[in-house]
TORLUMKOL-458330 format. One record per residue: x, y, z of N, C-alpha, C in turn. Coordinates in pm, whole numbers, plus 32768, in hexadecimal, padded with zeros to 4 digits. Example, Ala and Ser with C-alpha at 12.3 -4.5 7.8 and 13.67 -1.06 7.14 Angstrom:
2
85277DC7830C84CE7E3E830C85287EB6830C;85057F1F82C485577F9682CA850A80038313;
***
This chain:
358
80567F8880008000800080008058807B8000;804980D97FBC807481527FC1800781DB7F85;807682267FCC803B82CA7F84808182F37EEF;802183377EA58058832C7E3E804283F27E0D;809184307DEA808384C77DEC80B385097D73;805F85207CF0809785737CA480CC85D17CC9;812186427CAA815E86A27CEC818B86F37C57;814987467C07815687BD7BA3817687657B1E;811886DA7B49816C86837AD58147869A7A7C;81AB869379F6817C86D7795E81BF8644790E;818F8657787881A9860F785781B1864677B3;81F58671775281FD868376D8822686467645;81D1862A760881F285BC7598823586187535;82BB85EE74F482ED864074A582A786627432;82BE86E373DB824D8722739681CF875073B7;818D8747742180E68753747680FF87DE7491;80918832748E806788947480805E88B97510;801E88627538802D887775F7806488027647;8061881A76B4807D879E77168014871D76F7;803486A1771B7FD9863976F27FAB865177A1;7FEB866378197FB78667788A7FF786D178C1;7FBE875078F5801D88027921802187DD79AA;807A87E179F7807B880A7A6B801687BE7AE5;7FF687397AD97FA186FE7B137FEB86E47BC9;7F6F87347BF97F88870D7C877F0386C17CC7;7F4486307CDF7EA785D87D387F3985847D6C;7EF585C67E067F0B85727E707EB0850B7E92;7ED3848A7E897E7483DC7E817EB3838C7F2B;7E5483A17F7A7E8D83677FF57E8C82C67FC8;7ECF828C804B7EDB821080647E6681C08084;7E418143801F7DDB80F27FD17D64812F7FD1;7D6F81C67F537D15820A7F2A7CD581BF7E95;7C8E81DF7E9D7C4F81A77E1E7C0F82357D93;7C67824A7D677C6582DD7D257C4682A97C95;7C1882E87C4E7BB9831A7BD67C0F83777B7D;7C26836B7AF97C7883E67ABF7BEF83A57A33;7B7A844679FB7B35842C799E7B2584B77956;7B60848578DF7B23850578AA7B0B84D977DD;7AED853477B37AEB851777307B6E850C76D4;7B78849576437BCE847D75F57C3384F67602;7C9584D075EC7D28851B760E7D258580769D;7CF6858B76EE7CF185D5774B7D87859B77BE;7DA7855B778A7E39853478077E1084C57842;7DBD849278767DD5846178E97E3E83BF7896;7DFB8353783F7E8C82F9783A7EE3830E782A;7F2D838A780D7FB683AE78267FC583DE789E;7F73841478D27F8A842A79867FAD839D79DA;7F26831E798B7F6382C17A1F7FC8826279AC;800C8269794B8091826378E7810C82957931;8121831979618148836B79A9817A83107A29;80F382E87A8F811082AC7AFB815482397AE8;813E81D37A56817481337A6A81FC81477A1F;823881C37A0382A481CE7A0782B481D5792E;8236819D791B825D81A97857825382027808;822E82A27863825382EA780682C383567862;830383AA7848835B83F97890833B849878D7;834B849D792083178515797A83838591793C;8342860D790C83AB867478CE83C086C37912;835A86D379B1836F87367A0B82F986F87A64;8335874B7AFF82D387047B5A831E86A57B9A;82E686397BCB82E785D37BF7826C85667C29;827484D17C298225847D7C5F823784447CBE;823C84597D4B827B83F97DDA8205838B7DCD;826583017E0381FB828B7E49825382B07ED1;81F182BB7F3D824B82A27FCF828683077FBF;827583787F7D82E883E57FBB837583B67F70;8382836C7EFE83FE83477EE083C783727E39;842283E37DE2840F840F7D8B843283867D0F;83C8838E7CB383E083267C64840683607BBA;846783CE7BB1848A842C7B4484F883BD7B2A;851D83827ACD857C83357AA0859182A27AB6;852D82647B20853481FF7B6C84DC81827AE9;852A80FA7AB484FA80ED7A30843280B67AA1;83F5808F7A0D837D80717A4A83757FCC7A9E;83B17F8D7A8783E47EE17AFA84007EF77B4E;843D7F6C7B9D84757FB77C3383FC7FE07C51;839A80287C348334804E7C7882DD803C7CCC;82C87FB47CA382637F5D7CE281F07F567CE5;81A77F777C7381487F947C3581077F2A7BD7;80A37EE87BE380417E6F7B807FEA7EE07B34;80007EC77AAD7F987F087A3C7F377E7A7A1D;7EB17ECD7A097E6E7E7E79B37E227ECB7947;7E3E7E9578C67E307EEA78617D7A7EE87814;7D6F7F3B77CF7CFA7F2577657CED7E8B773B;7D517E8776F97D577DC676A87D8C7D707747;7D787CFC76FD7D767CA677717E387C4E77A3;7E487C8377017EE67C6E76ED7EF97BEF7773;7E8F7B50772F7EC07ADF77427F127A7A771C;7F6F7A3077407FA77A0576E07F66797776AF;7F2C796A76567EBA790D76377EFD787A761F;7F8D786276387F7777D276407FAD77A376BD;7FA577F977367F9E77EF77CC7F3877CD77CD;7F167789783B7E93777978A87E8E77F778FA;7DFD77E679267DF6786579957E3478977A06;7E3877FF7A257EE078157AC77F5078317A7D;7F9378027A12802B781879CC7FEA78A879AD;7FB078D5798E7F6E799579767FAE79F479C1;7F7E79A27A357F6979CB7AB77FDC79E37B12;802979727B07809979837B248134799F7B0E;813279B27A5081A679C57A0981EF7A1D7A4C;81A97AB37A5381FE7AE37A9782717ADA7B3C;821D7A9C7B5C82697A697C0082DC7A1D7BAC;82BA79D27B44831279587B4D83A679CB7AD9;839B7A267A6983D97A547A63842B7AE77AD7;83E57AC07B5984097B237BD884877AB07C06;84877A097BE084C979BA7C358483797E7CC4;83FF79B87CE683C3796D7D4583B178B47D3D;83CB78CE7D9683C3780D7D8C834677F07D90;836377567D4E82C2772C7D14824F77267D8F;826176D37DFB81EC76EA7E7B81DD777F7E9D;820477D07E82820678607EB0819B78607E5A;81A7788F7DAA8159788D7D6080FD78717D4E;80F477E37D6D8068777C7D557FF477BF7DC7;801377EB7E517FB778247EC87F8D78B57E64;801C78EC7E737FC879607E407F6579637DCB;7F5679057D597F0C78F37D2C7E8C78D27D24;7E9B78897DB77E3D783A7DF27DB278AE7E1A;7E1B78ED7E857DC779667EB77DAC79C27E58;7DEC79C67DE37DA97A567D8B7D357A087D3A;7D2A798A7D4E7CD379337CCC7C3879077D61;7C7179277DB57BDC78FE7E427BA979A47E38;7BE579FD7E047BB77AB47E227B7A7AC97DB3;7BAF7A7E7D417B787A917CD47AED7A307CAB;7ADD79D87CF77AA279727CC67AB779257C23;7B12790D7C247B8878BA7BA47BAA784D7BCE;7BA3781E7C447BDD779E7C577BB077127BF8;7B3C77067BE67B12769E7B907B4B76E57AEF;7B7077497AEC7B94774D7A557C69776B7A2D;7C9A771E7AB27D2B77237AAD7D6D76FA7A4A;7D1C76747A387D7A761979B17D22761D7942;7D0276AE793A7CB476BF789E7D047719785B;7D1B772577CC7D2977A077797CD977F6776E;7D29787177677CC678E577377C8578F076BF;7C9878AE76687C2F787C75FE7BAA7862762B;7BB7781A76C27B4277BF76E87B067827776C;7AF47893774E7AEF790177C87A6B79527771;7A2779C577B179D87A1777967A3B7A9A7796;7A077B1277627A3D7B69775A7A807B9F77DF;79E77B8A784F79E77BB778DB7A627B4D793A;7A717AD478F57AAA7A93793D7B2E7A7A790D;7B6D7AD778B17BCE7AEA78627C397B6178D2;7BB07BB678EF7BD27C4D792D7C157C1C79BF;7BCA7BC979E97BE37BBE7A5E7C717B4F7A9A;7C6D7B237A237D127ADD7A067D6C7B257A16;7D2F7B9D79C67DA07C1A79A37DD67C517A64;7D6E7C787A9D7D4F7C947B0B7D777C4D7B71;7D637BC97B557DDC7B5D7BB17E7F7B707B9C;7E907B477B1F7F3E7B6F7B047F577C027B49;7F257C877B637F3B7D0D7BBA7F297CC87C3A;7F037C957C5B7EDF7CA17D047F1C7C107D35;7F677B9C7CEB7FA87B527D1280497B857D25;806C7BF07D2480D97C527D1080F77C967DA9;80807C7A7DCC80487CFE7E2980B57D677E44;80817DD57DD180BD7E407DF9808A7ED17E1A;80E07F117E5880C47F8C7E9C80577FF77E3E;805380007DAC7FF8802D7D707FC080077D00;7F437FCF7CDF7F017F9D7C5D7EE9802B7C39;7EE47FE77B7D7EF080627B047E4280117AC8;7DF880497AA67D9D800E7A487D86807579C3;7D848066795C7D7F80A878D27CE18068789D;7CAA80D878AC7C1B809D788E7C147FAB787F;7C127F7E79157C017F0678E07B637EC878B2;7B067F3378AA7AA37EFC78AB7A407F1B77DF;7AB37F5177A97A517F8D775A7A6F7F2576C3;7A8A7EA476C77A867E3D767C79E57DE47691;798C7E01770779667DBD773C78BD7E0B774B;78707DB4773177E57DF2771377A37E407791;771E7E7D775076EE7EEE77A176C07E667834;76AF7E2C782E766A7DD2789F76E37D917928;773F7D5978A577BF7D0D78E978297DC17906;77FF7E0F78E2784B7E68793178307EAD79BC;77AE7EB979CB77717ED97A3E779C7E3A7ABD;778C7DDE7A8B77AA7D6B7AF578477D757B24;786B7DA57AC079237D8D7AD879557DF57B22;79157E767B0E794C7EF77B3379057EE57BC7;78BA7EAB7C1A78997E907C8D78F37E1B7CCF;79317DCD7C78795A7D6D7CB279FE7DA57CB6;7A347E217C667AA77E307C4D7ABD7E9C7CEA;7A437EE67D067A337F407D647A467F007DFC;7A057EC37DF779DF7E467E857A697E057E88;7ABA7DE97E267B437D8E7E2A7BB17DDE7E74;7BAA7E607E407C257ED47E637BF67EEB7EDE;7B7A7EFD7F497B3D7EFD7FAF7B6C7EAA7FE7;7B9B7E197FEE7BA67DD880047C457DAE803D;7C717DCA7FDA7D1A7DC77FE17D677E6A801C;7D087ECB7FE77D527F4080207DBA7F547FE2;7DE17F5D7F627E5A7F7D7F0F7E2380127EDB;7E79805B7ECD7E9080CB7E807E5780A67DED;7DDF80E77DD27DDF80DA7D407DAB81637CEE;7E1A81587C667DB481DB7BFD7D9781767B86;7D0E81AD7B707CC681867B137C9581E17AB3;7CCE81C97A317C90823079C97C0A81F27986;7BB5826879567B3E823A79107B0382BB78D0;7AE582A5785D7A7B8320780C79FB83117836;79E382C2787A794E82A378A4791482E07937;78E98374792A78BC838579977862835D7A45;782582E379D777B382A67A357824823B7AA6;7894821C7A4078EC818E7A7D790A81F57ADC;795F825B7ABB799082A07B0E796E82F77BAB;78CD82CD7B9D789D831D7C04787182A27C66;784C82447C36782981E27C6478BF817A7CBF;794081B57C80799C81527CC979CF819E7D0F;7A0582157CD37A7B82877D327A49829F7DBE;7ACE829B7DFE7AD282E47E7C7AAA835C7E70;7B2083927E397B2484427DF67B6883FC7D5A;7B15846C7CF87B0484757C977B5284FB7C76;7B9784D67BCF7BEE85517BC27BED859F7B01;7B8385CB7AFB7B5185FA7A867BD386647A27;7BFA861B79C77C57866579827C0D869078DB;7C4386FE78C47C308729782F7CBF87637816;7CF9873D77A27D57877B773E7DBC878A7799;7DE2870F77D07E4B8727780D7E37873C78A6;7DE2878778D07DE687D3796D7D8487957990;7DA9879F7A1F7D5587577AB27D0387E47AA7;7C7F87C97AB97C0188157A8A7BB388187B38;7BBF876D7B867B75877A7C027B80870A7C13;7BAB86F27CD17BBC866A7CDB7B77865C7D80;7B4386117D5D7AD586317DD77A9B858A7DDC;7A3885817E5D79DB850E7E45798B85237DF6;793C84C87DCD78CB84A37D50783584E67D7B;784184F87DF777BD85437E2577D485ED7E3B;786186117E47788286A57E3C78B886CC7DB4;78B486577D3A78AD86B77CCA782A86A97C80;77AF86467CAD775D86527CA176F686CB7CCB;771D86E07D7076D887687D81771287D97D92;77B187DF7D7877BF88597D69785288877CFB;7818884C7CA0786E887F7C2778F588E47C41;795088F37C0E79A489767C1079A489AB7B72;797D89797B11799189E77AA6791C898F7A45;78FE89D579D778A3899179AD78A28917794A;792E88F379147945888978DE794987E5795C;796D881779C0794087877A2578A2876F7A5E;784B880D7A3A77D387FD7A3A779987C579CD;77D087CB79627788878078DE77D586F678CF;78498705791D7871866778E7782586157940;781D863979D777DF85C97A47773785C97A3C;773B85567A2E7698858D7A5B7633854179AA;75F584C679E5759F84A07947750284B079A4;74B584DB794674E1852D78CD753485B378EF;757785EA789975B0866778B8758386C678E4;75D487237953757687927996754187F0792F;74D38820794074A3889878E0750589267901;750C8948786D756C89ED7876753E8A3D784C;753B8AB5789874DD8B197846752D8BB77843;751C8C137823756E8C7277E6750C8CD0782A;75358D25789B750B8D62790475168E087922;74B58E58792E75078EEE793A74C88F0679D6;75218F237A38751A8F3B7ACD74BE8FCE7AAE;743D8FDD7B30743090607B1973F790977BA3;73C190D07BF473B591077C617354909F7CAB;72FC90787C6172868FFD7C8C72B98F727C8F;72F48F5C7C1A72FD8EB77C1B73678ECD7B8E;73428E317B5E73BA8E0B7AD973498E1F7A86;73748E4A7A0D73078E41799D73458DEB7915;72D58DA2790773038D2D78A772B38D257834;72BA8D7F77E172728D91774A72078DF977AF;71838DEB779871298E2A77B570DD8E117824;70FF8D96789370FE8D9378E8716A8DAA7960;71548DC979F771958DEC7A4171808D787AAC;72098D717AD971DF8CCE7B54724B8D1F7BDC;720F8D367C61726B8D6F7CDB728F8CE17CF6;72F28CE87D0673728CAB7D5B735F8CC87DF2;739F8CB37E4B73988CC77EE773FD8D607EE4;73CF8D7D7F5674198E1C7F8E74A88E037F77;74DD8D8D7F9F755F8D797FAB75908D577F1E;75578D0A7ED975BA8D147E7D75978DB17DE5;75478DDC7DED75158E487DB475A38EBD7DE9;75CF8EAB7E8A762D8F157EA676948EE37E67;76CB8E477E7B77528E157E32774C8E427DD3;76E78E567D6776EF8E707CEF76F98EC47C89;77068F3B7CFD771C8FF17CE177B78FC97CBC;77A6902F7C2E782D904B7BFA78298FD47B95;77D08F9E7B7077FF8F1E7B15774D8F0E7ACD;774F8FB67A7876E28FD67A3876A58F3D7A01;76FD8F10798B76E48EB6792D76FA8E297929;76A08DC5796776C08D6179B4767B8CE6795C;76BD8C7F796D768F8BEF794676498B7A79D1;75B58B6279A6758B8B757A35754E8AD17A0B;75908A827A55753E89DD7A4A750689A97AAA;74A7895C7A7F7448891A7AC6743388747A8A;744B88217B2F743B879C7ACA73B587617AE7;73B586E17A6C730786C07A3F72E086D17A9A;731B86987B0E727F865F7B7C726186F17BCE;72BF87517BAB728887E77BF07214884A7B97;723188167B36719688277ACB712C87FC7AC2;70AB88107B0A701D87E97B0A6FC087FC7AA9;6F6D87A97A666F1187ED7A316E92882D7A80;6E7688AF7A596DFF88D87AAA6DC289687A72;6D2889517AAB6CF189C07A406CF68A467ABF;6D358A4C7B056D798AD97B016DF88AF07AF6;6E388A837A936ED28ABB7A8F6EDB8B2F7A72;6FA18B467A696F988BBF7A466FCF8BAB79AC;70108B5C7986702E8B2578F56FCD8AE4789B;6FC68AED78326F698ACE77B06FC18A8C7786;6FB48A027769701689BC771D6FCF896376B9;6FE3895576366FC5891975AD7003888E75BA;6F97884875DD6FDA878675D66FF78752755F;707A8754754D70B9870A74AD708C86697498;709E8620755770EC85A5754170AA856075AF;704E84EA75DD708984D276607092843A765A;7137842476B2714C83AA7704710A834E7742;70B182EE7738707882C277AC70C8825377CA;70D6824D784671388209789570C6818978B8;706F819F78F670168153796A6FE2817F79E8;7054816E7A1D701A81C67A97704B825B7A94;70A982827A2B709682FC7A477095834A797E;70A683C47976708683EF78E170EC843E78FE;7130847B7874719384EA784F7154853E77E2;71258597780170C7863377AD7132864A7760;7186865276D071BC868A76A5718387207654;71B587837681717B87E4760771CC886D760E;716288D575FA71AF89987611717C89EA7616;71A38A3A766671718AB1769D71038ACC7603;70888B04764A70558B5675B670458BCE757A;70A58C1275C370CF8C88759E71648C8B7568;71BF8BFE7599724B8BE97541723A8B8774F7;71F78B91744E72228AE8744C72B68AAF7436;731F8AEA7449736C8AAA745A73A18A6B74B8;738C8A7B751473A48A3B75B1736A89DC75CA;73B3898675F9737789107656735C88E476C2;72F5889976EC72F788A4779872C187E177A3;72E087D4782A72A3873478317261873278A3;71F7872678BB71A586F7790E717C865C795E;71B9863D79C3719985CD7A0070DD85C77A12;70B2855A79E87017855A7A0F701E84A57A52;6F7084A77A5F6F32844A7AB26F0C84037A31;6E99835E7A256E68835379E46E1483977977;6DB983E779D06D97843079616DC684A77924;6DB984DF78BD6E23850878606DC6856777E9;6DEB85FA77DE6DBF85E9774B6DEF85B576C6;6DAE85E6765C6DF3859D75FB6E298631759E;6E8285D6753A6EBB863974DB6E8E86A574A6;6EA8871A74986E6F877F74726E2187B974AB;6DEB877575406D8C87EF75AE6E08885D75D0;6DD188CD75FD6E09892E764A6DC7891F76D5;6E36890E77236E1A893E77A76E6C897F7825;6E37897B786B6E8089D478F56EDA8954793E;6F4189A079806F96895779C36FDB89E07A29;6FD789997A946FF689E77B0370A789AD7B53;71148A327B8C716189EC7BBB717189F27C3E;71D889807C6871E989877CE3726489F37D14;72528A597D4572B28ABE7D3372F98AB27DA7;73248A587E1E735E8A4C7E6F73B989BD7E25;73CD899F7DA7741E893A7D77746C899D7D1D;74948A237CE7748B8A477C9A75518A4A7C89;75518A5C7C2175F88A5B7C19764B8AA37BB4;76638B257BDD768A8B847B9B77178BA07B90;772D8BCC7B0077DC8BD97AB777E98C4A7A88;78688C727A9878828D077A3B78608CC779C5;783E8D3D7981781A8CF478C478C08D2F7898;79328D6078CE79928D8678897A258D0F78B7;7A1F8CDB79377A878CAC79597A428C107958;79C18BF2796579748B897976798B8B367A12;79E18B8F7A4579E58B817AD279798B6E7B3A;794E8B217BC678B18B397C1B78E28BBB7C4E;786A8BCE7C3F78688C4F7C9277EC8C3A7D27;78638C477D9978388C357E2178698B917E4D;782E8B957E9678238AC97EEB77DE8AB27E7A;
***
């Protein structure tokens, strides 16, 4: 187990226009279970690349333990990756999988064979030891993968999206069982994923990057309710929070041709920051016939037990808004009222896209 601490770490691919990762500072305590998600090229697999030692740090630094790992090759580290692919060697069995590496470490064979033992009773693999991975499921491919890291046992697991070979059904089972495992053992782990939902659902603290930069790294329930700029408000959060294009004025926010008050307090935060981007998510959107919004239904979701109103303001049609509803629902092309909850409300400079207030 260890601590693991970016420290101004950068990372630059020769010819690149910018940093592939600027200046990343996340401090990851000891057997944290951390989250790095953001969208295509945004850094983060070269960030936890960075940590397993395969790509090179150009400034900054990465400590495990307080011991700087700038030059240190990636076999010194002590670090188990498990990658996207399952990178088995398919004419091993699942224990020879499992255990190659120990045995190219020089561990002796009874050493090996236990530890196998125990990573194949955690995994529930034991009945599938003396099979090929030919003769495996995708899910039970992954978790091979996942045995060979943790028969190692080392101070920090790397995961590189391991789940996204693997269907919408068998990923939800695995990503609970991958969560509950690290719970279990208490190892230091970073886990990358483009998939917001994985990400909120496993992280300890979660660490939202765009274009390089650490954007907000927080738990999954404080960047859910309280955003810091408005790209981690539109990335977190399905369906996506609603954004709306806001002018502050002595009464309240005014949003096209309607006006919605905010609370005393954040109405004062919000002096000096005329022109604001002001979101609200679905389930803070009601339908009701004294809203204060008119909204034009394009679209709606029905879930079952619950509905998603897609539509827009009807005084912008270009804007969009989403409405969480109940069973019943109108249908396409009614106009109706929708009222908000203005003690959820979550307001941004429209110039720096910064929150403005708590």
């Amino acid at each position: 187990m260890a601590e693991v601490t970016y420290d101004g770490a950068t990372c630059i691919y020769p010819g690149a226009e910018r940093p592939a990762v600027n200046a990343l500072n996340l401090p990851i305590e000891d057997g944290e279970f951390v989250v790095m998600v953001g969208p295509s090229g945004c850094g983060k697999t070269t960030a936890l690349r960075m940590l397993a030692g395969l790509e090179e740090i150009d400034d900054g630094s990465i400590r495990i333990d307080g011991k700087d790992m700038v030059g240190v090759p990636s076999r010194d580290r002590d670090i188990a990756m498990v990658f996207q692919n399952y990178a088995l060697y398919p004419s091993k069995t699942v224990g020879e999988n499992m255990g190659f590496a120990l045995k190219m470490q020089g561990i002796d064979k009874d050493e090996r064979a236990r530890r196998v033992r125990e990573a194949a009773k955690l995994l529930d693999l034991e009945e599938f030891l003396d099979r090929k991975p030919r003769n495996l499921s995708g899910g039970q491919r992954q978790r091979v993968a996942m045995g060979r890291a943790i028969v190692r046992e080392p101070k920090v697991f790397c995961m590189d999206e391991p789940l996204s070979n693997l269907d919408a059904q068998l990923r939800v089972s695995t990503r609970t069982q991958i969560a509950e495992l690290q719970r279990r053992l208490h190892v230091t782990t970073v886990y990358v994923t483009h998939d917001q939902v994985e990400a909120m659902t496993m992280g300890d603290r979660v660490a939202v990057m765009r274009l390089g930069q650490l954007q907000q790294f927080a738990s999954p329930t404080d960047l859910y309710d309280r955003p810091a700029n408005v790209f981690v408000a539109s990335f977190i959060g399905s369906p996506a929070m609603n954004r709306f294009d806001g002018t502050l004025t002595e009464d309240g926010i005014r949003l096209g041709q309607a006006l919605i008050r905010p609370s005393s307090k954040q109405l004062q935060e919000a002096r000096g920051h005329d022109q604001l981007v002001v979101g609200i998510r679905p389930e803070h959107v009601a339908v009701s016939v004294s809203g204060d919004l008119t909204v034009k239904v394009a679209l709606v979701e029905d879930l079952g037990s619950d509905s998603y109103i897609y539509g827009s303001l009807a005084d912008e049609p270009d804007s969009n808004i989403i409405v969480r509803s109940g069973r019943d629902h109108p249908r396409p092309g009614e106009v109706i009222k929708v009222s908000v909850d203005t003690s959820h409300l979550h307001l941004f400079d429209a110039g720096t896209g910064e929150r403005v207030g708590d």
